[in-house]
C-alpha positions in Angstrom: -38.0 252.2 35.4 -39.0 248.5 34.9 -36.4 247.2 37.0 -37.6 249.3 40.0 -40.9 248.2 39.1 -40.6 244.5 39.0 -38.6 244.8 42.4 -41.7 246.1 44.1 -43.9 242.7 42.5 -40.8 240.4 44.2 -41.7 238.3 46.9 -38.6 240.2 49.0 -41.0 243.1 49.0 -43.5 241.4 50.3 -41.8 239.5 53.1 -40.0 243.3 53.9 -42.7 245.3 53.9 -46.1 243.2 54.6 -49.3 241.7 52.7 -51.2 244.9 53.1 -48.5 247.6 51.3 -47.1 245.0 48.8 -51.3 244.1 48.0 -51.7 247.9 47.6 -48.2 248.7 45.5 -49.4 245.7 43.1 -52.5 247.3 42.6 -51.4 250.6 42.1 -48.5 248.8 39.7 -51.3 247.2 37.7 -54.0 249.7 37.5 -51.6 252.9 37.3 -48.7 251.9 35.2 -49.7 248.1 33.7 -53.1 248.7 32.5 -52.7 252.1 31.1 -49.4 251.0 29.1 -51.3 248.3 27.5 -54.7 249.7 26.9 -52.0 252.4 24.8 -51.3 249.7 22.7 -54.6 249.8 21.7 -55.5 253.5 21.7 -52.1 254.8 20.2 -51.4 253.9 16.6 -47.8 254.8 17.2 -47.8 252.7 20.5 -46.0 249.0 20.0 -46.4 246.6 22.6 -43.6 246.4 25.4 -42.3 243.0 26.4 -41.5 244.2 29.8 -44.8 245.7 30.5 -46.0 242.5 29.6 -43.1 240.4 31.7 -44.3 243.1 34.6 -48.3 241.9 33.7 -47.1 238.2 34.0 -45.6 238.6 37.6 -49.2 240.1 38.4 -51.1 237.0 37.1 -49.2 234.9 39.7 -49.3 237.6 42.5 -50.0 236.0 45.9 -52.8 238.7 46.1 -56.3 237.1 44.7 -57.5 240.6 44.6 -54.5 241.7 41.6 -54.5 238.1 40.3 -58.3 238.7 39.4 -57.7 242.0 38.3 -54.3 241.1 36.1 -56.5 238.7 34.4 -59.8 240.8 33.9 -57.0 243.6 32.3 -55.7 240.7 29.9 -59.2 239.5 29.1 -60.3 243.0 28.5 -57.3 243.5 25.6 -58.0 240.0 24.3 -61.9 241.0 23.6 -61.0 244.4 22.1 -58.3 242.2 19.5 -60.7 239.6 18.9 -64.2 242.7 18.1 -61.3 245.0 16.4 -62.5 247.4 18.7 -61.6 249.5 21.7 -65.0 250.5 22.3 -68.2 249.7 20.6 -68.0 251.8 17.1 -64.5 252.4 18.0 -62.0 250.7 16.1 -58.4 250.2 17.2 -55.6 252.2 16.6 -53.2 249.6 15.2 -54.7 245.9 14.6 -50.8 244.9 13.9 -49.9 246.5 17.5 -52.8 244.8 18.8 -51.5 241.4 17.4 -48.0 241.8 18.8 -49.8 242.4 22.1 -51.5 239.5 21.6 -48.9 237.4 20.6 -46.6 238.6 23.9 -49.4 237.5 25.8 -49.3 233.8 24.8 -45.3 234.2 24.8 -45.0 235.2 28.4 -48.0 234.3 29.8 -48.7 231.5 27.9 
């Protein structure tokens, strides 16, 4: 399924279908598939992090949209506070601090 996904982030989308569906499909890519693999990573214990959720999170950090570029990076910021407190939630610890730092560590990789 990542393959399909990361063609709907391409800029041939975009230029095929318009600013106003590829801005929504980004979104929806980010908030429905993106964010919710990745804040697993931190809920899950069993959950590792995936590398092309993360490539897939990258090409949203540079999307031409400032609405899912803002968003993208408010995700990542987000999963970098709850490595850095040990903590999903207040008094909530998370499920894997190893998964967390392999998240953590893709994130620098990729993202850089």
């Amino acid at each position: 399924h990542v393959p399909l996904l990361a063609a709907l982030l391409d800029g041939e989308y975009v230029r095929r279908h318009g600013a106003q569906l590829s801005k929504l499909v980004q979104m929806r890519v980010l908030i429905d598939v993106v964010a919710k693999d990745l804040s697993a990573v931190a809920a899950n214990a069993q959950r590792a992090p995936d590398r092309e959720v993360v490539q897939l999170h990258h090409k949203l950090e540079n999307s031409p949209f400032d609405e899912v570029r803002l968003e993208a990076r408010a995700v990542r910021s987000a999963l970098t506070h709850m490595h850095d407190t040990g903590e999903q939630l207040e008094g909530v610890a998370l499920a894997n601090e190893d998964h967390m730092q392999e998240l953590i560590d893709l994130f620098d990789e990729i993202l850089g």
